[in-house]
C-alpha positions as CSV (number, residue, x, y, z in Angstrom):
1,X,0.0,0.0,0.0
2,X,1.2,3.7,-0.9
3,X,1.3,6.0,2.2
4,X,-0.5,9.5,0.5
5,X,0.5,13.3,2.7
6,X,-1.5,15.9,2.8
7,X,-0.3,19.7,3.6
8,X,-1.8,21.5,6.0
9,X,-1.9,24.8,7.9
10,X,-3.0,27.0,9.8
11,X,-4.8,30.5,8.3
12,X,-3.2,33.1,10.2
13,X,-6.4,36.0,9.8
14,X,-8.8,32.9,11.3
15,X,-6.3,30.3,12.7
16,X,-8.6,28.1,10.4
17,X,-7.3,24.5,9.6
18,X,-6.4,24.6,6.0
19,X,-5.6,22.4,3.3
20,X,-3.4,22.6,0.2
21,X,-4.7,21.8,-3.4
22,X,-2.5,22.8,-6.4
23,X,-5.6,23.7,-8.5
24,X,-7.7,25.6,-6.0
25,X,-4.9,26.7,-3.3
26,X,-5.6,26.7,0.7
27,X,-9.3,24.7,0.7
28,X,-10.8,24.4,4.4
29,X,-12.1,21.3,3.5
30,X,-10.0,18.0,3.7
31,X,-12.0,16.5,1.2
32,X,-10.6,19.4,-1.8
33,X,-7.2,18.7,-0.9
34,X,-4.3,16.8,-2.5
35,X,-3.1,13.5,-1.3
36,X,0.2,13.7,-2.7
37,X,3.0,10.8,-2.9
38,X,6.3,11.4,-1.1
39,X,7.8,13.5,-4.0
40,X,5.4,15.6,-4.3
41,X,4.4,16.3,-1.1
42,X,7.7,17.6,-0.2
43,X,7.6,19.9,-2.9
44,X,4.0,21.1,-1.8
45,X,6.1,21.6,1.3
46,X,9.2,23.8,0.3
47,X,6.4,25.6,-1.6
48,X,4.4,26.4,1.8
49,X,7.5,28.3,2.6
50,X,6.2,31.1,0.4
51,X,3.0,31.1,1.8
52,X,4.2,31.0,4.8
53,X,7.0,34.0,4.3
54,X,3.3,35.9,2.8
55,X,2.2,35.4,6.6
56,X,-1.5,33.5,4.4
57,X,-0.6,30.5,6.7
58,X,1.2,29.4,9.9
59,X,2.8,25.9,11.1
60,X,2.4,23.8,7.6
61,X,3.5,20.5,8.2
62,X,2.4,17.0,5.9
63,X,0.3,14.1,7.5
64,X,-0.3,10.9,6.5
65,X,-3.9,9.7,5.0
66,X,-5.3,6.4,2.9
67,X,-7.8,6.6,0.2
68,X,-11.0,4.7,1.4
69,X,-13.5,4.2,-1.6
70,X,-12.2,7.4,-3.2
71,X,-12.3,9.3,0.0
72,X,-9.3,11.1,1.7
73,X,-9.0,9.6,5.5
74,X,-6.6,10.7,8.4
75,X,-4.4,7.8,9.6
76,X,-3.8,9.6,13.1
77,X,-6.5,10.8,15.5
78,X,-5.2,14.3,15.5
79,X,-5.7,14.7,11.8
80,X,-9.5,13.3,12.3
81,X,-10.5,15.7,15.0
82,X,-8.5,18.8,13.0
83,X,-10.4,17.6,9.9
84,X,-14.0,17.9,11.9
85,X,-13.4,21.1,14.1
86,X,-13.3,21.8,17.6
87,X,-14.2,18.9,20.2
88,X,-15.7,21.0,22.5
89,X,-18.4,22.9,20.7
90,X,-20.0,20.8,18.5
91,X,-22.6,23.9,17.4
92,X,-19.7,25.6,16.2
93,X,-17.1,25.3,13.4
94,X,-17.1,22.5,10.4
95,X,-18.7,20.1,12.7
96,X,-22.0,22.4,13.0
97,X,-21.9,22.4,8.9
């Protein structure tokens, strides 16, 4: 099995979880992002750097995910609860969507 990476972020106007798709840019939804294989990933990376330096986003980092039936899926718990939105207030954030 291939191990896909996703980049993420932080927004820094929001501190909103973002997501990075080459097409569309920084998506909030996990679901519009790339799962990239190890080459490409990095590169997304070293490219965050920019965004980064443009102070768009904070703290970009690449996780690990599987494709189940065509859908993107965390493989660590963090990545799951980032993905959904606060734990605390589920009326609030992408959980409440």
């Amino acid at each position: 099995m291939i191990m896909l990476q996703v980049l993420t972020a932080n927004r820094l106007s929001q501190g909103e979880v973002v997501y990075w798709s080459a097409a569309k840019g920084w998506v909030s939804a996990l679901a519009e992002a790339d799962a990239m294989d190890d080459a490409t990933a990095e590169a997304a990376l070293k490219g965050a750097a920019e965004w980064v330096r443009k102070r768009e986003v904070v703290a970009a980092y690449l996780f690990d995910v599987r494709n189940e039936a065509g859908k993107i899926v965390p493989v660590k718990q963090r990545e799951i609860i980032r993905a959904k939105g606060p734990t605390v207030r589920t009326d609030l954030g992408k959980q409440a969507s």
